[in-house]
N, C-alpha and C positions, 0 to 999 in steps of 0.2 A: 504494500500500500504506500504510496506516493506520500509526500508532509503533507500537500494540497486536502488527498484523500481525507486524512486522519481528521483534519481542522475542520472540515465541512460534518463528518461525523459526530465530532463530540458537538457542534454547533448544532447540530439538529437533535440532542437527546430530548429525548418527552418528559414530561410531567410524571407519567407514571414509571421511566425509568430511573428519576432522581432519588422519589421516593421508594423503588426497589433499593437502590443504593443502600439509603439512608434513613431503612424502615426502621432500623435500634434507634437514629435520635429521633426520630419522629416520634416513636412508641414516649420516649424517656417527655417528651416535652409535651406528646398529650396527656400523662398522666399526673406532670406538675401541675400542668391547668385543670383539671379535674381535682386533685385534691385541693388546689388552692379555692376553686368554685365550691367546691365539701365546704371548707373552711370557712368561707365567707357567707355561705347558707345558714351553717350552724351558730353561727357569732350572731346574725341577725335573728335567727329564733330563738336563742337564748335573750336575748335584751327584750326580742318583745313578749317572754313568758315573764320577765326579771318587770315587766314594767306592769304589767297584766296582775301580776300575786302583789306589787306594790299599790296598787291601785285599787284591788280587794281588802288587807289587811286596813289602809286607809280608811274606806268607808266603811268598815267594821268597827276602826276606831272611832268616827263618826257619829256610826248609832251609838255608842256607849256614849257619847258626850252627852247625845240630846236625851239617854235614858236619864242621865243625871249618874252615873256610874263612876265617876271620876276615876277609882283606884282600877275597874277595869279597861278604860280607855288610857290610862297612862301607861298600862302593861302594852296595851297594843300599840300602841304609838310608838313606844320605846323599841319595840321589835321591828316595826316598819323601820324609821328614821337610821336602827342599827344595821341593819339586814340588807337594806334598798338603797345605800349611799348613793350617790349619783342620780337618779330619778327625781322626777319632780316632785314624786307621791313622798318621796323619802326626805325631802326638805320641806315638803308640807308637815308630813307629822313633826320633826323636830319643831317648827313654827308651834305648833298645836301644841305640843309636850311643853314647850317654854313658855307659853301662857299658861296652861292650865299651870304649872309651878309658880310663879307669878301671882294666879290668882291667892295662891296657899300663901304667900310672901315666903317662898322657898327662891330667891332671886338667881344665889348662886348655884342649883341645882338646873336652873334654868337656863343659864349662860351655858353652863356647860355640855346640856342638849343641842345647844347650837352648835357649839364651835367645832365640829368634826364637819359641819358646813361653812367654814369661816373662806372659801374658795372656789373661783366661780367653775374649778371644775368638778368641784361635791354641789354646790345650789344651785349651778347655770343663772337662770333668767330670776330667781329668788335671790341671790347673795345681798341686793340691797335692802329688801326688807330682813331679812334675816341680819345685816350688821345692824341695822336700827334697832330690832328686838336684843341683840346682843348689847347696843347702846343704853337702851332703859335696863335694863337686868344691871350693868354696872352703876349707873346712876342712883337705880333705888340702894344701891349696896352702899352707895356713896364715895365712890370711886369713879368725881367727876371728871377728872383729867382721862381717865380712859374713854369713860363716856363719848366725852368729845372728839378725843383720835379716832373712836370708831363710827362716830356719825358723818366724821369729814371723810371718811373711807366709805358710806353708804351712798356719800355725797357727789365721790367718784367715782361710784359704779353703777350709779341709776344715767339712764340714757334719755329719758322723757324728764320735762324742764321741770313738770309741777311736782313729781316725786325728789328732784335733784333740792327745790326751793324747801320743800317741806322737810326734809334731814339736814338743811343749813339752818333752818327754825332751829330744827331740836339742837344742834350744836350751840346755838346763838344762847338758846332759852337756861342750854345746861351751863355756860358760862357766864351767866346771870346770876345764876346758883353759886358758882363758884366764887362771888365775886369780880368776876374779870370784867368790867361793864365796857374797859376799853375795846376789847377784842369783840366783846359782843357787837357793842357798837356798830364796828366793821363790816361786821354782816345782816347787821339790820340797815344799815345804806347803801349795803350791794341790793339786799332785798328787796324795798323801796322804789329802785331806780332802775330793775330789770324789769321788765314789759313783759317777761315769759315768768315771772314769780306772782303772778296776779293771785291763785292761792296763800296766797302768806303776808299782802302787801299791805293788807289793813292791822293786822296786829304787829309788824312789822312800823307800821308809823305810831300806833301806840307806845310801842317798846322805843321808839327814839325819842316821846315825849317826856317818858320816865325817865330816860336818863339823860334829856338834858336838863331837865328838873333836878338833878342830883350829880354829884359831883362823881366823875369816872374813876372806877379804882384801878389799880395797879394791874398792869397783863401779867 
């Protein structure tokens, strides 16, 4: 056979002689793609049974609230919130578990429900209400300097204006508490003077008549 021959030869191989060839890697890399499709089937039915039992357990703990059951919907709650990390149902009931301790004036019991969600990749689309609940649970303890760090962190992670204004309140309100009327101050004239804090803006010019009424204390 001539070069000519040869080149025109290999130049016209088919489709199904390549994959004669080449049946071992072909075999090898249909069946990565298959088990990786396994893989990817499983991971999604798993999340959406993981989301399905967090979302029963929930409304279990539910009806116990409105039964008036308290010590059995803090059971249930407690096993959602623990069990379901990650899920929304699982940041709901921690919310749920930290008020119902709250209502007990169990404050620090209730902080501590939270804070396995103190990250928006444990509470997603909840982390700001959850640091605000985290914020009063320290506050009632009276540990307002925490308070405040975690309301301005609530403050950072809300993305709608009127949730963002309403946890600059509570920051404002908690270092009012504190004495700090300077720093308060500061955020009651941001408050004021934002057009997207329209929720906050009336109590917000009360609280700057209060304290120019009175003499601002120390930050």
């Amino acid at each position: 056979m001539s070069p000519v021959q040869t080149i025109e030869t290999e130049g016209t191989e088919t489709l199904v002689d390549w994959f004669q060839r080449n049946s071992r890697y072909v075999s090898i890399g249909a069946g990565v793609v298959v088990v990786a499709a396994l893989g990817f089937w499983f991971y999604g039915r798993s999340t959406q049974i993981k989301r399905l039992n967090a979302e029963r357990g929930l409304n279990q703990a539910k009806q116990s609230l409105a039964a008036g059951n308290a010590a059995l919907a803090t059971t249930d709650l407690q096993r959602v919130a623990t069990r379901y990390k990650g899920t929304a149902s699982g940041a709901q009931a921690a919310m749920l578990l930290a008020q119902v301790s709250y209502q007990q004036g169990k404050f620090a019991e209730g902080v501590q429900a939270l804070q396995p969600y103190d990250s928006e990749g444990a509470a997603g689309e909840s982390l700001p209400a959850i640091l605000s609940l985290i914020g009063d649970g320290q506050a009632s303890q009276g540990k307002l300097d925490e308070a405040v760090a975690t309301y301005r962190r609530a403050t950072e992670a809300a993305e709608l204006p009127g949730p963002k204004a309403l946890y600059m309140a509570q920051a404002a309100r908690t270092l009012m508490a504190a004495g700090k009327n300077a720093e308060a101050k500061v955020i009651w004239e941001e408050l004021a003077r934002d057009p997207k804090a329209a929720v906050v803006q009336n109590e917000a010019a009360i609280r700057l008549g209060e304290l120019t009424a009175q003499p601002a204390g120390k930050s």
